[in-house]
mmCIF file as gemmi writes it, N, C-alpha and C atoms, coordinates in Angstrom:
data_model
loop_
_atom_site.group_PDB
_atom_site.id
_atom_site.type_symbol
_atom_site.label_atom_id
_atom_site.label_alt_id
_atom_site.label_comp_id
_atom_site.label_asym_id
_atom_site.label_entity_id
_atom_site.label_seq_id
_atom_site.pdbx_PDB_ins_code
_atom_site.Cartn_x
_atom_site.Cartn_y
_atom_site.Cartn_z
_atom_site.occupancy
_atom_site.B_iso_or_equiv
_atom_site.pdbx_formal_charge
_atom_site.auth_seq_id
_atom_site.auth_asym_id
_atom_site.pdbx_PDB_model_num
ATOM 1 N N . UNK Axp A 1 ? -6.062 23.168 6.958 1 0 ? 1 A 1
ATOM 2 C CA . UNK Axp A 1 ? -4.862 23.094 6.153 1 0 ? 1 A 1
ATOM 3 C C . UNK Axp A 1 ? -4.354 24.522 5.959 1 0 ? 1 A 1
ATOM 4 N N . UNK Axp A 2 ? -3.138 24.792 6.3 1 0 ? 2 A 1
ATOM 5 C CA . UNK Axp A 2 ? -2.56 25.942 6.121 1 0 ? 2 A 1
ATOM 6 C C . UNK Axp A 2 ? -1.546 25.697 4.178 1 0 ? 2 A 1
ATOM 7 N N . UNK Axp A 3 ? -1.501 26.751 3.522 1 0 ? 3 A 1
ATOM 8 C CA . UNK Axp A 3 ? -0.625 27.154 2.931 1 0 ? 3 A 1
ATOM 9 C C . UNK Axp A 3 ? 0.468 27.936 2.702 1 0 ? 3 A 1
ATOM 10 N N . UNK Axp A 4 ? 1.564 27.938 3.152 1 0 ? 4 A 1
ATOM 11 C CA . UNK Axp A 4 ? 2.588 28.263 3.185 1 0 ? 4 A 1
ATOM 12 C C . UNK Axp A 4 ? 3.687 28.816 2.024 1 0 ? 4 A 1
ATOM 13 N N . UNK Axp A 5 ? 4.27 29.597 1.508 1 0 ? 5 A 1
ATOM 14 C CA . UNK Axp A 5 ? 5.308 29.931 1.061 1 0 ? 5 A 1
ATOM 15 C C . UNK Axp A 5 ? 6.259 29.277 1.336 1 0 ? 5 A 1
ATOM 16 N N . UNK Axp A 6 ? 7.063 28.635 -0.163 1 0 ? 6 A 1
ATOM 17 C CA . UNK Axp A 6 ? 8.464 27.697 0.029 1 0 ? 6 A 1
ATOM 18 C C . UNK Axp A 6 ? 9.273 28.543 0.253 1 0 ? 6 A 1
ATOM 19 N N . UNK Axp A 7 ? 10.062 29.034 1.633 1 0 ? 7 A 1
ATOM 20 C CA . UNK Axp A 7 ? 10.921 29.729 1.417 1 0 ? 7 A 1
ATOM 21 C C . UNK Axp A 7 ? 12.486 29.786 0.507 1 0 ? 7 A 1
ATOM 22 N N . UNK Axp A 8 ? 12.367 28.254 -0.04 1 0 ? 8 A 1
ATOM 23 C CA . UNK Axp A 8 ? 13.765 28.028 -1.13 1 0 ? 8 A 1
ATOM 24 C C . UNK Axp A 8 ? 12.918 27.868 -2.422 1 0 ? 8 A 1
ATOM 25 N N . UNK Axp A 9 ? 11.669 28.175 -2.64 1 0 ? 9 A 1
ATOM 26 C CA . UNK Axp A 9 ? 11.404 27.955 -4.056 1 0 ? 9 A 1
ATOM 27 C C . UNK Axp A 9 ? 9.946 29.055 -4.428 1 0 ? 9 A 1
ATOM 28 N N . UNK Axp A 10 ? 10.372 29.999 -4.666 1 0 ? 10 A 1
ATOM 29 C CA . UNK Axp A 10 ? 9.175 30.589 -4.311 1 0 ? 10 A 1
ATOM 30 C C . UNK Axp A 10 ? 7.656 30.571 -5.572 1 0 ? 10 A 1
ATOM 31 N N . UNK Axp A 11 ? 8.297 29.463 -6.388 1 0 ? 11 A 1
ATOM 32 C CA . UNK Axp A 11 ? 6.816 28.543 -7.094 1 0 ? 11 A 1
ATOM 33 C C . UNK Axp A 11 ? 6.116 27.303 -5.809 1 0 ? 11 A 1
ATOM 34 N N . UNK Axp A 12 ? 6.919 26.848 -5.237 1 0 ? 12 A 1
ATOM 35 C CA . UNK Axp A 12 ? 6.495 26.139 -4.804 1 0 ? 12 A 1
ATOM 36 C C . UNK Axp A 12 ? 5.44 26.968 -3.366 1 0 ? 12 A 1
ATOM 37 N N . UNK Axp A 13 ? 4.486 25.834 -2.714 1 0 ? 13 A 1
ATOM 38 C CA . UNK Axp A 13 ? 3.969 26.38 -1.759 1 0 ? 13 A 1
ATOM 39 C C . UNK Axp A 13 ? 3.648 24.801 -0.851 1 0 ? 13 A 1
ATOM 40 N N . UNK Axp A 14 ? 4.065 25.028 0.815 1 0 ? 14 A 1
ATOM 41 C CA . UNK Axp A 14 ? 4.486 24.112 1.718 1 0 ? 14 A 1
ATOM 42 C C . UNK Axp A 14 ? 2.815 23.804 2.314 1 0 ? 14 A 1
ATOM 43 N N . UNK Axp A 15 ? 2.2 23.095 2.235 1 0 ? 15 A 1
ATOM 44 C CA . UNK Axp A 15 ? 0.809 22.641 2.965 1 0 ? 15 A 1
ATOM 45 C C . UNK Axp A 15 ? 1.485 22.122 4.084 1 0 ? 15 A 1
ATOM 46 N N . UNK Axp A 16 ? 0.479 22.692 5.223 1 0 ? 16 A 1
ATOM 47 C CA . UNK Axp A 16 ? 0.485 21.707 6.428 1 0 ? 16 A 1
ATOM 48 C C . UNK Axp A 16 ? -0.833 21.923 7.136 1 0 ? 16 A 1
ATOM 49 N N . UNK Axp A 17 ? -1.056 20.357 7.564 1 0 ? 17 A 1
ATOM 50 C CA . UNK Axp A 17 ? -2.557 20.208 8.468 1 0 ? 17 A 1
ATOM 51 C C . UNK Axp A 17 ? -2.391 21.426 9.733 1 0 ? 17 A 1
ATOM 52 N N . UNK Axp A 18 ? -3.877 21.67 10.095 1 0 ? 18 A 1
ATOM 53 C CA . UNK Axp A 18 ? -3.804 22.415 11.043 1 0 ? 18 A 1
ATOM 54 C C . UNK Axp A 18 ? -4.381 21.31 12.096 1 0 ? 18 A 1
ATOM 55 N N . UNK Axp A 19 ? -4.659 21.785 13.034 1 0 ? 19 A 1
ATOM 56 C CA . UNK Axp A 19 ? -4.981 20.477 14.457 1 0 ? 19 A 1
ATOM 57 C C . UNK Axp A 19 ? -6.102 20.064 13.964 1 0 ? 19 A 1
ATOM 58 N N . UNK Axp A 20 ? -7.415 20.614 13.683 1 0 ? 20 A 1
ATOM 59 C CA . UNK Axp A 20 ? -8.448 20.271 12.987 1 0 ? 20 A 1
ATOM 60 C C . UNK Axp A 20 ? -7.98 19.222 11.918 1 0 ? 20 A 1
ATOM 61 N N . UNK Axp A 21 ? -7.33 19.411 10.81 1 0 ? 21 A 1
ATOM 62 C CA . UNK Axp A 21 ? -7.006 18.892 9.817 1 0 ? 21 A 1
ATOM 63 C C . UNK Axp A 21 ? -6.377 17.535 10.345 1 0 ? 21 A 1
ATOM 64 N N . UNK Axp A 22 ? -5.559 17.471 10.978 1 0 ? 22 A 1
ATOM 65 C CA . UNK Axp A 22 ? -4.266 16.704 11.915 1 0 ? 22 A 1
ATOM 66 C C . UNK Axp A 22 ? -5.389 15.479 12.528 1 0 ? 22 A 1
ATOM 67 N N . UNK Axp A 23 ? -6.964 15.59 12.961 1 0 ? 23 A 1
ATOM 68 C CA . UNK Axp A 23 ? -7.42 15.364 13.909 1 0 ? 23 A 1
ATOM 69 C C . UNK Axp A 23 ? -8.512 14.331 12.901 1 0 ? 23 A 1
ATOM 70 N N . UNK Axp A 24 ? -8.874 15.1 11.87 1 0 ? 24 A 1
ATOM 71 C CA . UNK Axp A 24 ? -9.819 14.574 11.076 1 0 ? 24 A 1
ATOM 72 C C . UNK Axp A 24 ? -8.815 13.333 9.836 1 0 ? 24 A 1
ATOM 73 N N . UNK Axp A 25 ? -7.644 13.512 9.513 1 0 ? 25 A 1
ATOM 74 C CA . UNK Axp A 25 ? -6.808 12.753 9.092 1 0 ? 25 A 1
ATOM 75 C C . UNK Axp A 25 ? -6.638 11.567 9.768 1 0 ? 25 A 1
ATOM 76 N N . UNK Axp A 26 ? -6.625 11.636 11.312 1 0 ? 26 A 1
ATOM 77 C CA . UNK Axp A 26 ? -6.62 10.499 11.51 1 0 ? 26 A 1
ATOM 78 C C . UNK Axp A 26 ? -7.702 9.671 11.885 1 0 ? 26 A 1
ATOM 79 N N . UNK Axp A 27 ? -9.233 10.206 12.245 1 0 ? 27 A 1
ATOM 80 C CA . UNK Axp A 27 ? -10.116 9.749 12.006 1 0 ? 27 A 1
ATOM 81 C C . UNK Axp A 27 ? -10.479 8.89 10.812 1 0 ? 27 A 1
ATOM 82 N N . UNK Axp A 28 ? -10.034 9.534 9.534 1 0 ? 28 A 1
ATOM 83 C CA . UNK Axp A 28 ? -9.859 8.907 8.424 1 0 ? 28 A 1
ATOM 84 C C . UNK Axp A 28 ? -9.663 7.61 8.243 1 0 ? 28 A 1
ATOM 85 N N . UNK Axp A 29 ? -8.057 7.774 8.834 1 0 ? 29 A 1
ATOM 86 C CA . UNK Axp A 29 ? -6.912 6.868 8.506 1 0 ? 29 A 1
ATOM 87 C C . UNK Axp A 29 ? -7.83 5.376 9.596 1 0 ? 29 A 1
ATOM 88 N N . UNK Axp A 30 ? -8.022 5.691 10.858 1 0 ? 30 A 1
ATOM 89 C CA . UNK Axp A 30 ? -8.728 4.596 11.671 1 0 ? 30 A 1
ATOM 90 C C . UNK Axp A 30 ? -9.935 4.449 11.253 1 0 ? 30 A 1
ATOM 91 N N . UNK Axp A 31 ? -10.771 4.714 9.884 1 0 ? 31 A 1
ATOM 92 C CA . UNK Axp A 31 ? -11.944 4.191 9.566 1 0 ? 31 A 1
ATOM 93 C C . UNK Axp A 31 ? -11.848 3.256 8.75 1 0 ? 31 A 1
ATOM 94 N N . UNK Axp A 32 ? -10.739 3.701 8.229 1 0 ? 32 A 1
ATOM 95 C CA . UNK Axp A 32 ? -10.011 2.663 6.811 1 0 ? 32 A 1
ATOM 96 C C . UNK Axp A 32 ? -9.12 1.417 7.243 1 0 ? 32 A 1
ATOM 97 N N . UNK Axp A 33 ? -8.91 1.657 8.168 1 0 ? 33 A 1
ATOM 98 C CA . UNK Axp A 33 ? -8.015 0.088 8.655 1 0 ? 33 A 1
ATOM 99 C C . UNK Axp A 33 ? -9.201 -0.85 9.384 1 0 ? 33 A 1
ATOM 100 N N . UNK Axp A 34 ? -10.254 -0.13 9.842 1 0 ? 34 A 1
ATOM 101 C CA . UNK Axp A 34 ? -11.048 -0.713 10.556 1 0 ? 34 A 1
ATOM 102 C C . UNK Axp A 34 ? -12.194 -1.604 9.714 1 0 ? 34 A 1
ATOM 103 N N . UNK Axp A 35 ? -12.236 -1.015 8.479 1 0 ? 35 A 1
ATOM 104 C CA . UNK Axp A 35 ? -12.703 -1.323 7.199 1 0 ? 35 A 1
ATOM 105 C C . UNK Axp A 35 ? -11.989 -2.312 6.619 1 0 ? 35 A 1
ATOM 106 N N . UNK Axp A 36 ? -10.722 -2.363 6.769 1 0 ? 36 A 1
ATOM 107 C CA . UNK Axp A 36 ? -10.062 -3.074 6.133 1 0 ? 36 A 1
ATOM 108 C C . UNK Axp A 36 ? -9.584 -4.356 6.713 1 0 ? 36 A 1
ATOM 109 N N . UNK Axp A 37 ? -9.848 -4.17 7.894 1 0 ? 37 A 1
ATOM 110 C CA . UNK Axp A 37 ? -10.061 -5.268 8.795 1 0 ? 37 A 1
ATOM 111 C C . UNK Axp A 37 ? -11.066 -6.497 9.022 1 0 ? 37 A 1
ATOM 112 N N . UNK Axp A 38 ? -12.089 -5.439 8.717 1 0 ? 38 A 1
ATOM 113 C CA . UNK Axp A 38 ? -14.065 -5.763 8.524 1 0 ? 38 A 1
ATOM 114 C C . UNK Axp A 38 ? -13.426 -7.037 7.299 1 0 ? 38 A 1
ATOM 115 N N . UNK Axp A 39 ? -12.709 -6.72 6.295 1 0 ? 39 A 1
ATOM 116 C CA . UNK Axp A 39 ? -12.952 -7.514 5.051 1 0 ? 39 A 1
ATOM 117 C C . UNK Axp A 39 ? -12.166 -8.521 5.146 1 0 ? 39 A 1
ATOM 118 N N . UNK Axp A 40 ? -10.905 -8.037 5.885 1 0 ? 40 A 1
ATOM 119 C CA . UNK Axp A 40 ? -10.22 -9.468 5.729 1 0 ? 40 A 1
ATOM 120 C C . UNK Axp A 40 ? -10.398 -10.133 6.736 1 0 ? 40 A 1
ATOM 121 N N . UNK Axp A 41 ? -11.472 -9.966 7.726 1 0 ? 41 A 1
ATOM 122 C CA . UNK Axp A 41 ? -11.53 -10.506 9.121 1 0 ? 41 A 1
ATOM 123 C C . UNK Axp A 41 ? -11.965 -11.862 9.173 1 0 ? 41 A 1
ATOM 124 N N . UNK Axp A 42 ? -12.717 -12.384 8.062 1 0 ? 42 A 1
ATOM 125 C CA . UNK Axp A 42 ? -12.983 -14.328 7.993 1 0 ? 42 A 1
ATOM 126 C C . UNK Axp A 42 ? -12.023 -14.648 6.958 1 0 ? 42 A 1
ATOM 127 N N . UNK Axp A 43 ? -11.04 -14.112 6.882 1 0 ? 43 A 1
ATOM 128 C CA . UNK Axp A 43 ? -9.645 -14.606 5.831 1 0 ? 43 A 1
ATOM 129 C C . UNK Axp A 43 ? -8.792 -15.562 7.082 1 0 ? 43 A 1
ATOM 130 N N . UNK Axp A 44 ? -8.014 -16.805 6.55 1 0 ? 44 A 1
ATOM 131 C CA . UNK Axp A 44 ? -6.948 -17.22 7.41 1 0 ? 44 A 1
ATOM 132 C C . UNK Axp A 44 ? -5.753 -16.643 7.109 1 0 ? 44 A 1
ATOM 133 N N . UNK Axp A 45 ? -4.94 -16.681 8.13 1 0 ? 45 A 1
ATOM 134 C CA . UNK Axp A 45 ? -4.062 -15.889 7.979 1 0 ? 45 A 1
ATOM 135 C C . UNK Axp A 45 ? -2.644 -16.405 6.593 1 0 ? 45 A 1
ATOM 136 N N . UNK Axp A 46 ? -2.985 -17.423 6.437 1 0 ? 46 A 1
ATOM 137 C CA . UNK Axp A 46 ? -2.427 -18.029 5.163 1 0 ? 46 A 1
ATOM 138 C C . UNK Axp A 46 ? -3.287 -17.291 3.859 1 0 ? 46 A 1
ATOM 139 N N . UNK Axp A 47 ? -4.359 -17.517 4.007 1 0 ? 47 A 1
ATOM 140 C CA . UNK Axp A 47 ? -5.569 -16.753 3.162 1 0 ? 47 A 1
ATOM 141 C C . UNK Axp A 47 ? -4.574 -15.234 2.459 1 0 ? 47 A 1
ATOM 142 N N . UNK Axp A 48 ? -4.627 -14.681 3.982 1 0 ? 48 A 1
ATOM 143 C CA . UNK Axp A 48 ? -4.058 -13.355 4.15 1 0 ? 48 A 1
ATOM 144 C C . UNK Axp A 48 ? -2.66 -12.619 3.509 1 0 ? 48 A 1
ATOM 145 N N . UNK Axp A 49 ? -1.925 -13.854 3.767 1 0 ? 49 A 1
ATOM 146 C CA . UNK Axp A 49 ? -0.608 -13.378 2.975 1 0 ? 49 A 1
ATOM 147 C C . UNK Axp A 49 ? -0.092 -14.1 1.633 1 0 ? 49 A 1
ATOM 148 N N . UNK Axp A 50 ? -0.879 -15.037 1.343 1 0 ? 50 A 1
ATOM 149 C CA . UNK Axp A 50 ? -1.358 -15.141 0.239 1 0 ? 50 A 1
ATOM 150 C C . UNK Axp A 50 ? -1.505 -14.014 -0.513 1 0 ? 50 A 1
ATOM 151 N N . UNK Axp A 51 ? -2.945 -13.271 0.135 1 0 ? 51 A 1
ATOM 152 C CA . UNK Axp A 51 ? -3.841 -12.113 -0.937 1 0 ? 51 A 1
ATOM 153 C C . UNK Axp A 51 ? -2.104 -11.239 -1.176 1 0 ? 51 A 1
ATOM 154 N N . UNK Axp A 52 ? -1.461 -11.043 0.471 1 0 ? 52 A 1
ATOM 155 C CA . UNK Axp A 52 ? -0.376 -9.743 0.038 1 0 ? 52 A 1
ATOM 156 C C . UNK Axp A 52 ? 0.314 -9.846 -0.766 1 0 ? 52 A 1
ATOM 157 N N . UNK Axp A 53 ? 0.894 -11.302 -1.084 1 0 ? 53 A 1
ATOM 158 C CA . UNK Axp A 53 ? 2.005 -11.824 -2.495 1 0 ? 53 A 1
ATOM 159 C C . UNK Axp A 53 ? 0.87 -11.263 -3.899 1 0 ? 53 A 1
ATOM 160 N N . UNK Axp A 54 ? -0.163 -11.825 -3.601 1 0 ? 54 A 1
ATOM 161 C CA . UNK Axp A 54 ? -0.545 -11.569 -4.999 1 0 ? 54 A 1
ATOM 162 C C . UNK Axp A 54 ? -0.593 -10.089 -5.384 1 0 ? 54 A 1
ATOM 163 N N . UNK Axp A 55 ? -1.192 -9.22 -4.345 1 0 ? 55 A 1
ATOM 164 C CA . UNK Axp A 55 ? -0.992 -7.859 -4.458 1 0 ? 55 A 1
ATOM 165 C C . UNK Axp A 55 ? 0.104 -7.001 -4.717 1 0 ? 55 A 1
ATOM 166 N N . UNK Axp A 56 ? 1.443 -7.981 -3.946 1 0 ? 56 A 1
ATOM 167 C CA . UNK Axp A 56 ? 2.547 -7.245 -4.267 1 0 ? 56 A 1
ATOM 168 C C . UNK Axp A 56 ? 3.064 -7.406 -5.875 1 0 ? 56 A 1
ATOM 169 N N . UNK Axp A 57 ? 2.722 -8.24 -6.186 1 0 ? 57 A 1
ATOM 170 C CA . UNK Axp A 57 ? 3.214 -8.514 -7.931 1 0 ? 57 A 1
ATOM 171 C C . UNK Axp A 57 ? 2.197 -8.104 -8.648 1 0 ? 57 A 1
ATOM 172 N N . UNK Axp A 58 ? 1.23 -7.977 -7.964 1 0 ? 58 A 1
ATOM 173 C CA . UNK Axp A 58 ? 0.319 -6.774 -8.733 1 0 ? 58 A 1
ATOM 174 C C . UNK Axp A 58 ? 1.045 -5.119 -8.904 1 0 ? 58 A 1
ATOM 175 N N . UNK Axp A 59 ? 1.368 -5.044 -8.295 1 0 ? 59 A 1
ATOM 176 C CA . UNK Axp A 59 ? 1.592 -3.909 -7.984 1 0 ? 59 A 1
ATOM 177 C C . UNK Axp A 59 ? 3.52 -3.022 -8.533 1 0 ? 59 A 1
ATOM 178 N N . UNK Axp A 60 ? 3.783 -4.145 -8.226 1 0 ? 60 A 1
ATOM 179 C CA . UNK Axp A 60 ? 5.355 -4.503 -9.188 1 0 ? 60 A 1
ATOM 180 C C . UNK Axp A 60 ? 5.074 -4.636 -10.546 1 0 ? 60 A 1
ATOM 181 N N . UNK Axp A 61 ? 3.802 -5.172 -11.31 1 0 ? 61 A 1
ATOM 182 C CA . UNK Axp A 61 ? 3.703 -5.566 -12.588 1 0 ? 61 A 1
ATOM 183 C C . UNK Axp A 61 ? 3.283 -4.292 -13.293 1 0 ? 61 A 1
ATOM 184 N N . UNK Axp A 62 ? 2.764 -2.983 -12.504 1 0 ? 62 A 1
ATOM 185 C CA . UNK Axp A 62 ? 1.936 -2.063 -12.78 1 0 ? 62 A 1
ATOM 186 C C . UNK Axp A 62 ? 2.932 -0.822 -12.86 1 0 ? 62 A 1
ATOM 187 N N . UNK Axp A 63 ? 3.739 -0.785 -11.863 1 0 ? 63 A 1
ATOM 188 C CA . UNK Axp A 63 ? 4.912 -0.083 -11.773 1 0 ? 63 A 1
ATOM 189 C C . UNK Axp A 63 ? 6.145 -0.644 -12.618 1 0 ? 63 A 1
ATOM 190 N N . UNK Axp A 64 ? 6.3 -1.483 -12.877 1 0 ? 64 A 1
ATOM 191 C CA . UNK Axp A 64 ? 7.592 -2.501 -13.994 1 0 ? 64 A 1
ATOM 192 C C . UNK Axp A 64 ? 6.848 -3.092 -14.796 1 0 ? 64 A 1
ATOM 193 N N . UNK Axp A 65 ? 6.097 -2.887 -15.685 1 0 ? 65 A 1
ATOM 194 C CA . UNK Axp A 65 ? 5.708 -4.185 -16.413 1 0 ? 65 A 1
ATOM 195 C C . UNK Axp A 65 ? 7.101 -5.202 -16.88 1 0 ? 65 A 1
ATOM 196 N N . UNK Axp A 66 ? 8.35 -4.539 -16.87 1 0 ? 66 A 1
ATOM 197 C CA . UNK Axp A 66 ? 9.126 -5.662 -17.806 1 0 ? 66 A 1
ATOM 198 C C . UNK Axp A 66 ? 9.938 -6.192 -16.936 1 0 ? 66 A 1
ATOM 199 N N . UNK Axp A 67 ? 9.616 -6.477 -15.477 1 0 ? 67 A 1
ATOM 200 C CA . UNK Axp A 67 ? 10.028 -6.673 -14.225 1 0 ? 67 A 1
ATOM 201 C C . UNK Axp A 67 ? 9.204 -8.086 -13.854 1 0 ? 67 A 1
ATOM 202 N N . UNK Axp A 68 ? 7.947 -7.75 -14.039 1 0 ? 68 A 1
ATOM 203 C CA . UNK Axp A 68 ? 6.249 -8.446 -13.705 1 0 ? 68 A 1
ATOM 204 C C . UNK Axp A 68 ? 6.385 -9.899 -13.773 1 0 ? 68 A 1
ATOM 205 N N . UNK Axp A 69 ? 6.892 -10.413 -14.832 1 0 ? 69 A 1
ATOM 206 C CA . UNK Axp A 69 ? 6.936 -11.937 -15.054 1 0 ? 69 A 1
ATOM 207 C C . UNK Axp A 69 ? 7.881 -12.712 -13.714 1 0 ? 69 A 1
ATOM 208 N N . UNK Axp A 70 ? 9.383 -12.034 -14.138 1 0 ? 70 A 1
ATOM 209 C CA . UNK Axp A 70 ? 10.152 -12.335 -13.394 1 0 ? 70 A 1
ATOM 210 C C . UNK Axp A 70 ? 10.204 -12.279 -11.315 1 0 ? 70 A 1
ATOM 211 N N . UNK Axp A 71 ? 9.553 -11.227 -10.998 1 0 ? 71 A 1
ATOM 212 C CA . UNK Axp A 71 ? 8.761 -10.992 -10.058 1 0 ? 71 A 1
ATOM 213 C C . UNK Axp A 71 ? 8.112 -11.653 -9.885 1 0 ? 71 A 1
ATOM 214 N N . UNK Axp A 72 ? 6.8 -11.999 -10.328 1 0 ? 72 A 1
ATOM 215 C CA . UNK Axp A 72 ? 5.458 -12.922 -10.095 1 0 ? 72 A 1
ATOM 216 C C . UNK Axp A 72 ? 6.185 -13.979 -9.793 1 0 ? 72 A 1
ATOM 217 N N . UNK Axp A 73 ? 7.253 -15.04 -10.59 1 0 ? 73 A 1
ATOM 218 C CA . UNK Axp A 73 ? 7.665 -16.114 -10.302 1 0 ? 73 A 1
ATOM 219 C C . UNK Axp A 73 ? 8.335 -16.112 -8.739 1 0 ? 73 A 1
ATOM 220 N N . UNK Axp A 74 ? 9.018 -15.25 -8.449 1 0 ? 74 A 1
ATOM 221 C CA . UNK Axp A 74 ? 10.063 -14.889 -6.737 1 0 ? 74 A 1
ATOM 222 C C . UNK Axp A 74 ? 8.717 -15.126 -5.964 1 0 ? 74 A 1
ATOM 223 N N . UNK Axp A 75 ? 8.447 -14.028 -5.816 1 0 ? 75 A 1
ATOM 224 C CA . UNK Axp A 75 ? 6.532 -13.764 -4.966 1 0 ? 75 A 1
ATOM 225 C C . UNK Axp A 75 ? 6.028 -14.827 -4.881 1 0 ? 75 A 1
ATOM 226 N N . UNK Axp A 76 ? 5.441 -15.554 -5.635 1 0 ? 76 A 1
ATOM 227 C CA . UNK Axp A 76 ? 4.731 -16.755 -5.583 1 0 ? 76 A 1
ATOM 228 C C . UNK Axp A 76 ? 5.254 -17.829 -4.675 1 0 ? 76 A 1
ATOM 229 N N . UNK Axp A 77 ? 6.684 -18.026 -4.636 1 0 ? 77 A 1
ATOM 230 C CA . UNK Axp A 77 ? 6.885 -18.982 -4.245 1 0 ? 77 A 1
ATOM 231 C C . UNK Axp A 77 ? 7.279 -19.223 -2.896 1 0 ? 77 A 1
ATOM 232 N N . UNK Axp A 78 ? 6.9 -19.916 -2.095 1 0 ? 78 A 1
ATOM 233 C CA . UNK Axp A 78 ? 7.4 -20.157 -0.596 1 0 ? 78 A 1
ATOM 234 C C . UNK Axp A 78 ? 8.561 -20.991 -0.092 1 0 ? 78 A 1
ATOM 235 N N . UNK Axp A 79 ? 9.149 -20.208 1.345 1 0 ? 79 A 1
ATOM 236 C CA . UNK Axp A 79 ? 10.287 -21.03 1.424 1 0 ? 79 A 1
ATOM 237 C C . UNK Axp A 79 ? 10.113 -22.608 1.89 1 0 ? 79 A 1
ATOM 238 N N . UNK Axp A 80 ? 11.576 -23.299 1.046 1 0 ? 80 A 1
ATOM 239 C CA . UNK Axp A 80 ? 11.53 -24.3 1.28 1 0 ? 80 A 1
ATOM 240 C C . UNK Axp A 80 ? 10.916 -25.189 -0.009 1 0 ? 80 A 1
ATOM 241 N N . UNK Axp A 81 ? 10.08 -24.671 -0.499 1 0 ? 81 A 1
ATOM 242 C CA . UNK Axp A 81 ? 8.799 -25.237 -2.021 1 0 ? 81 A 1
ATOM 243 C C . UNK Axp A 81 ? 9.243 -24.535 -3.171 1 0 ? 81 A 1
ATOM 244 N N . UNK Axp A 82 ? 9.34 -25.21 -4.253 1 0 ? 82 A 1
ATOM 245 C CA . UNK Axp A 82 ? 9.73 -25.152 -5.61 1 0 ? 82 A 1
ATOM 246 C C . UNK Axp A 82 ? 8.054 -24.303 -5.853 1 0 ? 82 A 1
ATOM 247 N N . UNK Axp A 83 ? 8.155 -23.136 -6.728 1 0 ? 83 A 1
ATOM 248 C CA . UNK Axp A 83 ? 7.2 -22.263 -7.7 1 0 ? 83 A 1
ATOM 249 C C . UNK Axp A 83 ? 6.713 -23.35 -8.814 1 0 ? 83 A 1
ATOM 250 N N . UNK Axp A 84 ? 5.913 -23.069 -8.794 1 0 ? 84 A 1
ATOM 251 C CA . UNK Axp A 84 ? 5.567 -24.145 -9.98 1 0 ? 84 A 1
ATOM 252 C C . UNK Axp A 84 ? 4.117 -22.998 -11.07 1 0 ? 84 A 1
ATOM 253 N N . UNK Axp A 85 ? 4.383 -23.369 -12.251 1 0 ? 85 A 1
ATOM 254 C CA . UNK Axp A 85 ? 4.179 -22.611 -13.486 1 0 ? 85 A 1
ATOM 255 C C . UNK Axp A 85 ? 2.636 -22.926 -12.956 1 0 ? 85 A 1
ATOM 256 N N . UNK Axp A 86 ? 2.089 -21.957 -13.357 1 0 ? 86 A 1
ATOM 257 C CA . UNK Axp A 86 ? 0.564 -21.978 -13.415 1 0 ? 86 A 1
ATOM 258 C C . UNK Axp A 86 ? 0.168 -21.806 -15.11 1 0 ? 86 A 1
């Protein structure tokens, strides 16, 4: 990782990977999908996007709580099928 001088802000300071850095980032990045694969790999794919609705209104509810309700109800529901209150 290099550190750099912002040349328009001179509080600020510009990081950038070096090839090493660049190289091991993505080693990273392909251990974690491969991982993440490992877990959802006996999920069906209904299973699957299922989990993503629920995650996404997780994640909307955490960032908006006063969004969350109204959200959760959209998300939940599939086309064509009425949401129904849990």
């Amino acid at each position: 990782m290099q550190r750099l001088a912002d040349p328009n802000d001179r509080r600020g300071v510009i990081v950038k990977l070096t090839p090493a850095g660049r190289a091991l980032a993505d080693k990273a990045i392909a251990r974690h999908f491969e991982a993440a694969a490992a877990l959802l790999g006996g999920m069906t794919r209904a299973e699957r996007e299922q989990l993503g609705s629920l995650l996404t209104g997780l994640l909307i509810a955490i960032e908006q709580p006063e969004d969350a309700a109204q959200t959760a109800a959209v998300v939940s529901r599939k086309p064509g099928k009425r949401g129904t209150k849990r």
